[in-house]
N, C-alpha and C positions, 0 to 999 in steps of 0.2 A: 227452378231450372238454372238462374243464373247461376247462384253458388257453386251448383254442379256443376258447371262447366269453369268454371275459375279454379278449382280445385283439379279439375281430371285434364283440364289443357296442358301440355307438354306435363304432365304428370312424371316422367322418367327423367327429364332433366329437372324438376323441379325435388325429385329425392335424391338424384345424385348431389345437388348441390348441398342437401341438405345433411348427408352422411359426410361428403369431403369438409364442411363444418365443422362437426363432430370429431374427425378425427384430427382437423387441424385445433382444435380447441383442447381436447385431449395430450396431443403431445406438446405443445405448450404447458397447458397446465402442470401435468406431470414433473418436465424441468426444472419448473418454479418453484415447486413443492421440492424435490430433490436438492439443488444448491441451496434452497433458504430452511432445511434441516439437516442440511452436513451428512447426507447422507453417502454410505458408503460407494453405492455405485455412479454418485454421480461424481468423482474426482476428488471430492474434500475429504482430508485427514480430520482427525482431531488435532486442534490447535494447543499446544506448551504454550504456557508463558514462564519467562525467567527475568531476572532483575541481573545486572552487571552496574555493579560501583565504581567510581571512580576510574570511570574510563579516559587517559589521555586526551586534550582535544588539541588538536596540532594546528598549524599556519596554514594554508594554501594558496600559496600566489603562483603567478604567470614564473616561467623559467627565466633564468638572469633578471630577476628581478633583485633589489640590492635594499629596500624599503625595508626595517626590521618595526617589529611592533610588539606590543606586550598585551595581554589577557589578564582582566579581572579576575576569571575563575582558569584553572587549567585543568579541571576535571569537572567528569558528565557524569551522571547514574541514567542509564536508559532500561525499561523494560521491553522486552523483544520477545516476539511470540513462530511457534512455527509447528511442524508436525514433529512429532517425539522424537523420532529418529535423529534430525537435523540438530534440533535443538542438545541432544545430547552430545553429539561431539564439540557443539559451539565453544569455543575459548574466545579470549580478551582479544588473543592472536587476530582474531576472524570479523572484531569491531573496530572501525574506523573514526572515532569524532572527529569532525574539521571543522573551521570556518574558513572560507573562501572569501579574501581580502581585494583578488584580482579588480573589483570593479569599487573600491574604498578610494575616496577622494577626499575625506576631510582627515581630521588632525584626531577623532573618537567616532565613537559611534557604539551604536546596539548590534552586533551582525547576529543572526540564528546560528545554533550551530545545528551542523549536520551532521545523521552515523550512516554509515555505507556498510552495510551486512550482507551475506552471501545469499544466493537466489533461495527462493523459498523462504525466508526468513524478511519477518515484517517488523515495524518498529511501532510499537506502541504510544510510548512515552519516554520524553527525556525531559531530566530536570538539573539545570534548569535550561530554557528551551532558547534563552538568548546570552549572550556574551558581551563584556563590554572590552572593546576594542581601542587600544590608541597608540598611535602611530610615534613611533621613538626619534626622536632628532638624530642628527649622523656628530 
C-alpha cells in the first residue's frame, strides 16, 4: 500500500515534470547533434580550406609613432578556411599579416604575427607563426 501511494500522490504533477524533461532533454540534445555534424539546418556551411603564400606582413605601431624596425621574415603562408562562397572570392587583397610593435620595449624580440580576414573567414594556420623583430637605431 505504501508504494502505491508514493507513486499515485500528486501523480499529475509528478508526470508533468517528467514530460517537461523529456522534452527539455530532447531539444537539447537535438542541437548538439545538429552543430557538432555540420548540419544543414542548423546554420553551418561546409567549410573550404585554401592556402595563401607569401603573404606580406607589415609594421603596426601607434600613429606618429617615428621608431622604424626591421623583420626577419617579411612574408607569412596562412591556410584559411570558410564556407565556399566566401572563400571563392577571397584575394591576397582581403589578408592582412601584421605584427603589432605598439607595446615593443626592448631592442629584438619574437612578436606573433597576426592575419585579420574578412568575417566568416577563419585562420587555420600560419607559418611561421612568430617573427623576429629589432628595432633600428635613428
Amino acid at each position: 500500500m505504501a508504494k502505491h501511494n508514493l507513486i499515485l500522490n500528486n501523480f499529475f504533477l509528478k508526470l508533468t515534470a517528467l514530460m517537461l524533461a523529456i522534452v527539455v532533454w530532447l531539444v537539447f540534445h537535438r542541437s548538439d547533434q545538429s552543430i557538432l555534424a555540420g548540419k544543414e539546418g542548423a546554420g553551418v556551411k561546409n567549410l573550404t580550406r585554401k592556402s595563401f603564400e607569401r603573404l606580406p606582413v607589415n609594421i603596426l605601431q601607434a600613429s606618429g609613432e617615428n621608431r622604424r624596425f626591421s623583420l626577419g621574415t617579411s612574408t607569412v603562408n596562412a591556410e584559411l578556411s570558410g564556407d565556399e562562397a566566401s572563400m571563392k572570392v577571397l584575394t591576397t587583397n582581403d589578408i592582412h599579416a601584421f605584427v603589432d610593435v605598439a607595446a615593443f620595449r626592448s631592442n629584438r624580440a619574437f612578436l606573433s604575427i597576426q592575419i585579420q580576414v574578412p568575417n566568416g573567414i577563419r585562420t587555420e594556420n600560419t607559418t611561421p607563426k612568430e617573427v623576429h623583430v629589432n628595432l633600428l637605431q635613428p
